[in-house]
N, C-alpha and C positions, 0 to 999 in steps of 0.2 A: 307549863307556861301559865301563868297567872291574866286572864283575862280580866280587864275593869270596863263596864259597860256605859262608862261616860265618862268627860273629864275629870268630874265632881269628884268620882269614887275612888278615883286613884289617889289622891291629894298626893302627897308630895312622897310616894312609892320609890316615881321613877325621878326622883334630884339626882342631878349631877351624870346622868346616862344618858344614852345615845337614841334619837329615834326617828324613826323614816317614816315619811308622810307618804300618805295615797291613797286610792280607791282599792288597789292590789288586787284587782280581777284577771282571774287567769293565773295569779304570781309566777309570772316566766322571768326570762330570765334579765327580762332588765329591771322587776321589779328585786330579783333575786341578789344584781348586782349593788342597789343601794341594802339590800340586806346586810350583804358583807362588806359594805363599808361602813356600817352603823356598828357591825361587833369590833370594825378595828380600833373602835373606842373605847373598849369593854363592853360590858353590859346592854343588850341593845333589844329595844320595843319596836312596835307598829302601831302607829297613829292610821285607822281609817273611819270607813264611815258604814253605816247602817239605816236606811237601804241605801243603794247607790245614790248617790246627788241625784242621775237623770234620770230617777225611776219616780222622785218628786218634782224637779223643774221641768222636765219635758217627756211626761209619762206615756206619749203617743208614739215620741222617738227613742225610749230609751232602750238600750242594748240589751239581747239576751244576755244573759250572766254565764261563765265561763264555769265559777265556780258561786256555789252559794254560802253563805257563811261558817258553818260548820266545817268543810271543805277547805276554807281557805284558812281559818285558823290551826285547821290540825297540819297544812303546809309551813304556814311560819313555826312553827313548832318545831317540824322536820327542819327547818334550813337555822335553826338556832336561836331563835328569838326568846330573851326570858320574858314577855310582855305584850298586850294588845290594850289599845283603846280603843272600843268600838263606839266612835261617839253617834249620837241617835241624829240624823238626816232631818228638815224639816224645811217646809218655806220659813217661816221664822227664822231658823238658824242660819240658813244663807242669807240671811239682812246682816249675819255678823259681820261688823265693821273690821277692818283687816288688823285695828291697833288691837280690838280686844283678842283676838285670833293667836295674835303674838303673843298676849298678856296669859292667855291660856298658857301658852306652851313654857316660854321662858319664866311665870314668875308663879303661876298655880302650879304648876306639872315641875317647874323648876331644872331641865333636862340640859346639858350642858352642851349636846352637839343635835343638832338635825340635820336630816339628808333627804334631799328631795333632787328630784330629776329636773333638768333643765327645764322643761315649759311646766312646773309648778306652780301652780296661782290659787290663791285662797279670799277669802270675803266676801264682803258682800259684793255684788255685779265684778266680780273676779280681780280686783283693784290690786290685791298684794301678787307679787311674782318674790322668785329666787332672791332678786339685788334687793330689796324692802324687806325680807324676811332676814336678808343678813345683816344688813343695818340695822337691825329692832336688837337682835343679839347680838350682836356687836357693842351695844348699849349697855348689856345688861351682862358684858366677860361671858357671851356664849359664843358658839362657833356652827355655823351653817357652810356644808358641803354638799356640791352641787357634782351629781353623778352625769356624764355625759350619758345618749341615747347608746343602747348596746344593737351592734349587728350581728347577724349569723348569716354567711352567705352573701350577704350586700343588703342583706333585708333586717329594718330596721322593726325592732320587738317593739308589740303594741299590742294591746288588746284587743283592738278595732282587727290589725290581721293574721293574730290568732282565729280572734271569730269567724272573720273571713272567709279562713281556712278551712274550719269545721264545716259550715256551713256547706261547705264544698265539698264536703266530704275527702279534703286533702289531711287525714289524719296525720299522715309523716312528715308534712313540713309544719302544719303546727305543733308535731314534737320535737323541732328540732328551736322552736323558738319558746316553748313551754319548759324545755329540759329536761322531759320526762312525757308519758304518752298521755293525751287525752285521757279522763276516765270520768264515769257518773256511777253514782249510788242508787239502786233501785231495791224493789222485793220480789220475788217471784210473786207473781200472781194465777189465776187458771187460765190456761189457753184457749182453746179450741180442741188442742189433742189430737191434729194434723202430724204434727212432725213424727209423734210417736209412731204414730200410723203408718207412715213410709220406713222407719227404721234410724229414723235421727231425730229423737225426744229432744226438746228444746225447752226450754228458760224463759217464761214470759216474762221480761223487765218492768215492772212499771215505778218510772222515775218522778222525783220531784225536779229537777235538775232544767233549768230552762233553756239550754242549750243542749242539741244531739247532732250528731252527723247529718249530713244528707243520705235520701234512701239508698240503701245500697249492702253490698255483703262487703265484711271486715272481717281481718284476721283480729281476735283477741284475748285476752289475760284474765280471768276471773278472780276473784279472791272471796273467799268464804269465812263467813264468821267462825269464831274460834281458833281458827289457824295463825301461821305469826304471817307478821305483813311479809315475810320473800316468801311464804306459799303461795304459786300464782297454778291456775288450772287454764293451760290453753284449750282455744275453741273458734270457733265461726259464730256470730252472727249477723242478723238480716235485719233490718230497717227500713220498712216500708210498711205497704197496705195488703200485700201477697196479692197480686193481680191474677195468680194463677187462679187464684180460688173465688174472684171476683171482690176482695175486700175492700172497703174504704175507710179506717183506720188504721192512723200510723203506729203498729206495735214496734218492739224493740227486743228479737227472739235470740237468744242464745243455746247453741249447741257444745256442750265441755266434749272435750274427746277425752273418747276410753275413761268415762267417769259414769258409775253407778250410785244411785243414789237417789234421795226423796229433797228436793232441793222449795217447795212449795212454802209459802211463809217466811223466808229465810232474805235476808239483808244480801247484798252480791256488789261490789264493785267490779266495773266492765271497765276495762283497761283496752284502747282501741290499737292496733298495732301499725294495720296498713288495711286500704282500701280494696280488695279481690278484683270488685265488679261492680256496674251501676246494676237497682233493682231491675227486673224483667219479665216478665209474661211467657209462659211457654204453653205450647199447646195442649198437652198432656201432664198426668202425674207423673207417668214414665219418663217424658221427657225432664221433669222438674227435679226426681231423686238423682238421674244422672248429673244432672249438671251439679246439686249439692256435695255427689261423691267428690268431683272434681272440684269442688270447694273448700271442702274438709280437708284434702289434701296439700290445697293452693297454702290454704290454714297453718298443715304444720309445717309446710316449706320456712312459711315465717316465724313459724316459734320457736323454729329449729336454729335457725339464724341468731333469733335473738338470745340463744342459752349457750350458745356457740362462744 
């Protein structure tokens, strides 16, 4: 997939092909569904933005990020996309007037279908919607398709309650609206050297990823560098501060089952599957490895399911 990191750089690449506007955070599955209405035009790109709009206009309120750039490019990737414009975020550039916003698309970029979702609004102080974007192309013998909200369940896809979701540590219903499981990229770092200690060596994650679960133990997927992307290594882990041990930092530890190995320095995608249990305090070690055994277990109930 051919990345252009502004509109400039594309010039006229993408004439006469298909391309869907948005922030595409999270890319679930209603951003997924104007994805495949862009390829049913042939050819078909992703118009978004770098960094998020709200992380310049309202940097106090703006959302943790679902996925981070890298992340979400190598998804459109996966869901067919030959194209990305990552145009670069600014207060200046949000003064863009809604006519030049058009003039981008239809007459530099030259693109003969766009697809945006119904509450779509573009320009400056948010002036252009869906009916103004299609009258601009309409102008100019282009075509704009307007993707209804997509549901799962009765619950309407959105970024806001995907994140939600996370946040809550509800990893399986925001996979049922992501279409695929939560996951973040991290590196192994040095622990502590606690888990070893008890009999279950663990994974210290440290992510750049601005979004994680709520504390708690997860069943999940690992994937390790080198291998092809269906090598998945299930496991347990834990997300919190280990209260047992008295800490106050939130790590993010991962135990692989039945896996030996020197995993230190190494890239890892944590694939989250389902939630065990909320974090907890127990009063002993003794008391702590028991309750882990019946974790790792709870663990492969669910990985067993999912290869099932």
């Amino acid at each position: 997939m051919k990345v252009y990191p502004a509109v400039a750089d594309a010039g006229r690449a993408l004439a006469g092909q298909a391309l869907a506007l948005g922030n595409f955070d999270g890319v679930h599955v209603g951003h997924q569904a104007l994805f495949a209405e862009a390829r049913r035009h042939g050819r078909a790109a992703a118009f978004t933005f770098n960094p998020h709009p709200g992380k310049v206009l309202q940097p106090e309120l703006a959302p943790k990020l679902i996925t981070l750039l890298p992340r979400k490019l190598e998804l459109f990737e996966e869901l067919g996309l030959d194209a990305a414009v990552v145009q670069p975020f600014s207060r200046e550039y949000a003064r863009t007037p809604p006519a030049d916003f058009e003039a981008a698309l239809f007459d530099a970029l030259g693109v003969a279908h766009v697809v945006v979702g119904s509450d779509f609004t573009y320009g400056s102080a948010r002036r252009g919607t869906a009916e103004t974007l299609r009258e601009a192309a309409a102008r100019r013998g282009a075509t704009v398709h307007v993707v209804p909200p997509v549901t799962v369940d009765g619950v309407v896809a959105s970024s806001s309650r995907v994140r939600e979701y996370i946040l809550e540590g509800r990893v399986s219903a925001a996979r049922r609206l992501l279409g695929r499981p939560f996951d973040l990229d991290g590196t192994v770092v040095t622990g502590a050297g606690r888990g070893r200690g008890i009999g279950f060596p663990t994974a210290n994650v440290d992510t750049q990823n601005e979004l994680r679960p709520a504390p708690g133990v997860y069943a999940i997927r690992v994937q390790l560098p080198g291998e092809s992307k269906g090598t998945w290594h299930g496991g347990a882990a834990n997300i919190g501060v280990k209260p047992t041990f008295g800490g106050t930092e939130v790590t993010i530890e991962a135990h692989l089952l039945d896996f030996t190995g020197d995993l230190y320095g190494k890239e890892l995608r944590v694939q989250f599957l389902d939630r065990l249990r909320p974090e907890q305090r127990f009063g002993s070690v003794v008391e702590l490895t028991g309750q882990i055994k019946r974790d790792v277990e709870a663990a492969r109930a669910v990985i067993a399911r999912e290869e099932s």
